[in-house]
N, C-alpha and C positions, 0 to 999 in steps of 0.2 A: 504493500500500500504506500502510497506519497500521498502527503499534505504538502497543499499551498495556503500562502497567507499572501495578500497585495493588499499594499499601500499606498500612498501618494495621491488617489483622487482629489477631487476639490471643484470648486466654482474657477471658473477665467473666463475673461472677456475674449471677443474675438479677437485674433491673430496672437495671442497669449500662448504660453508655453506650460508643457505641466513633464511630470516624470513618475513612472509610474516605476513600481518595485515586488516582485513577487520572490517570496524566500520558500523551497523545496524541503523539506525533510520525510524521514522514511525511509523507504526503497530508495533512496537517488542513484543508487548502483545502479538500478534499471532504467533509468531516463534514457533514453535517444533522444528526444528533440523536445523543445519548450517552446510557450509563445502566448499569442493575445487574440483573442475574440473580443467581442463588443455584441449586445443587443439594446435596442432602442426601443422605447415603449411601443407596442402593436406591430413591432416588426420581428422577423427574424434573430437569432443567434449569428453571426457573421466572421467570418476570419480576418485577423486587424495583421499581426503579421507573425510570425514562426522561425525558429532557428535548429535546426541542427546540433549534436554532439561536437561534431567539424566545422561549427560556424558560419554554417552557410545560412544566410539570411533568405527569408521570402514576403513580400510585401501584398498586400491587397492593392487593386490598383487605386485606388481614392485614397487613400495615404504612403504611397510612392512618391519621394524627395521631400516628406514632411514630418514622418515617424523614422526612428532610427531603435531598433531590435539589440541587444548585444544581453551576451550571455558570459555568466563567471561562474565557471565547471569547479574552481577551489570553495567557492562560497556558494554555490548552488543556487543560487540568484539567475531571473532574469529580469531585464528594466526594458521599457521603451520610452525613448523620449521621445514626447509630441513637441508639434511646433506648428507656427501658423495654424493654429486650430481654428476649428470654423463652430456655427453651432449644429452643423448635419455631424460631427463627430460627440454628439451627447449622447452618451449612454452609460449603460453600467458596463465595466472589463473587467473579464475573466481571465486570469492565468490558467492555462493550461501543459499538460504534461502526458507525454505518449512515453511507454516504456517497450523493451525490449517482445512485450506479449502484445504491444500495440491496445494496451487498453489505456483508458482515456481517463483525465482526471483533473478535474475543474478547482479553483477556489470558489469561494462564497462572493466575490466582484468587488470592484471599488468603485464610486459612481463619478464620472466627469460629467460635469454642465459647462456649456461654452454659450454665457448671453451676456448682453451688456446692462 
């Protein structure tokens, strides 16, 4: 089993900046890859963006050149930094963690609101 916990949410105006923080514990032996979802009230669960064991980054395309993903495999951490956030980026984020059996495992979200 792995636990996630994220932090960092918060209110910001638009083109404002936030940093989000999700810490693994558990199994982290079995992580292969970490990352971020986002859902929005009445919509969808959504893929925000995901990293690999090797560091390979992947982005959704509506925050490509404005989120940046990075993962620390010593501290079992992963962060995304937003940037130029708009308010279509309000939602609650979920950290997320796929393991070596490919099963799947969410934190409890942290919510971003982006209004002025």
């Amino acid at each position: 089993q792995v636990q996630l916990v994220e932090s960092g949410g918060g209110l910001v105006q638009p083109g404002g900046s936030l940093r989000l923080s999700c810490a693994a514990s558990g199994s982290i032996f079995s992580i292969v890859s970490m990352g971020w979802h986002r859902q929005a009230p009445g919509k969808q669960r959504e893929l925000v963006a995901i990293i690999s064991s090797g560091g390979s980054p992947d982005y959704a395309d509506s925050v490509k050149g404005r989120f940046t993903i990075s993962r620390d495999n010593a501290k079992n951490t992963v962060t995304l930094q937003m940037t130029s956030l708009e308010p279509e980026d309000t939602a609650l984020y979920y950290c997320r963690a796929v393991d070596s059996f490919s099963r799947n495992y969410f934190g409890q979200g942290t919510q971003v609101t982006v209004s002025s």
